[in-house]
C-alpha positions in Angstrom: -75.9 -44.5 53.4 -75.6 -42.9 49.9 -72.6 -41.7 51.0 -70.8 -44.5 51.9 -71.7 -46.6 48.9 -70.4 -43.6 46.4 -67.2 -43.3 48.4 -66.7 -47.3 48.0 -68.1 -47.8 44.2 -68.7 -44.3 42.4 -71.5 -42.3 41.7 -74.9 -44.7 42.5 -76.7 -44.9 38.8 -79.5 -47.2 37.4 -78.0 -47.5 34.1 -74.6 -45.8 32.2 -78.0 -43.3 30.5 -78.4 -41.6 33.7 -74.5 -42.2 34.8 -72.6 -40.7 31.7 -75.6 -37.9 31.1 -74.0 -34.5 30.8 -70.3 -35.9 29.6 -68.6 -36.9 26.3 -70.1 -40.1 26.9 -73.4 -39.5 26.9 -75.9 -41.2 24.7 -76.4 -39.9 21.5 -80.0 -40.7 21.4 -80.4 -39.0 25.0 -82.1 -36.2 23.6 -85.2 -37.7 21.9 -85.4 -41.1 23.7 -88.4 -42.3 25.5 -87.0 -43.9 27.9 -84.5 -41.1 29.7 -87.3 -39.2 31.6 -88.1 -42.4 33.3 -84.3 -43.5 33.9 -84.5 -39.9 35.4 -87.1 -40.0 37.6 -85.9 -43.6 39.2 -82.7 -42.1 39.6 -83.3 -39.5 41.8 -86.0 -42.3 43.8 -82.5 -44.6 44.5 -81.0 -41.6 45.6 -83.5 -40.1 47.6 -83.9 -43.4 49.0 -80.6 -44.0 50.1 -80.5 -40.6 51.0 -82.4 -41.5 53.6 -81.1 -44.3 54.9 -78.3 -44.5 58.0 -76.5 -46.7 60.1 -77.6 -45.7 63.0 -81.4 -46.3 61.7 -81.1 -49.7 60.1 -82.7 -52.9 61.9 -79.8 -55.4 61.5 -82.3 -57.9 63.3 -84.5 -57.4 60.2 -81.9 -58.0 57.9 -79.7 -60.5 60.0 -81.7 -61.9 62.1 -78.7 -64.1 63.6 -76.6 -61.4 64.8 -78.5 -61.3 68.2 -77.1 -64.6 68.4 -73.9 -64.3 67.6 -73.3 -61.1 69.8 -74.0 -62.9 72.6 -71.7 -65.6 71.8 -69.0 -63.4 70.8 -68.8 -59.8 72.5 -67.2 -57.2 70.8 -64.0 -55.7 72.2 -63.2 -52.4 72.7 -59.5 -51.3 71.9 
């Protein structure tokens, strides 16, 4: 799932710390803040989250429960 959301919006990042860390751009204050370890550790979480995650895995029923429903109304169609 990672996968497919980085190759539709960019690199997944909790904030521009984590995002821009390593480049030109980086935070100044990167290096003594309190906060980047943190921002560090829930970055890789997201990412080992949605890592994890595929299509083929996901319960659409939990998260649309309707579409039960509306595939019966309208079958899909095979070209």
């Amino acid at each position: 799932f990672l996968t497919i959301i980085e190759a539709m919006q960019g690199k997944v990042a909790v904030n521009d710390c984590v995002r821009k860390a390593g480049s030109a751009e980086a935070c100044s204050r990167m290096g003594g803040c309190a906060m980047h370890s943190f921002w560090n550790a829930e970055q890789e979480r997201v990412t080992k989250s949605l890592s994890s995650v595929n299509l083929a895995s996901l319960d659409y029923e939990t998260y649309y429960p309707e579409a039960r429903k509306k595939a019966k109304k309208q079958p899909v169609r095979v070209l």
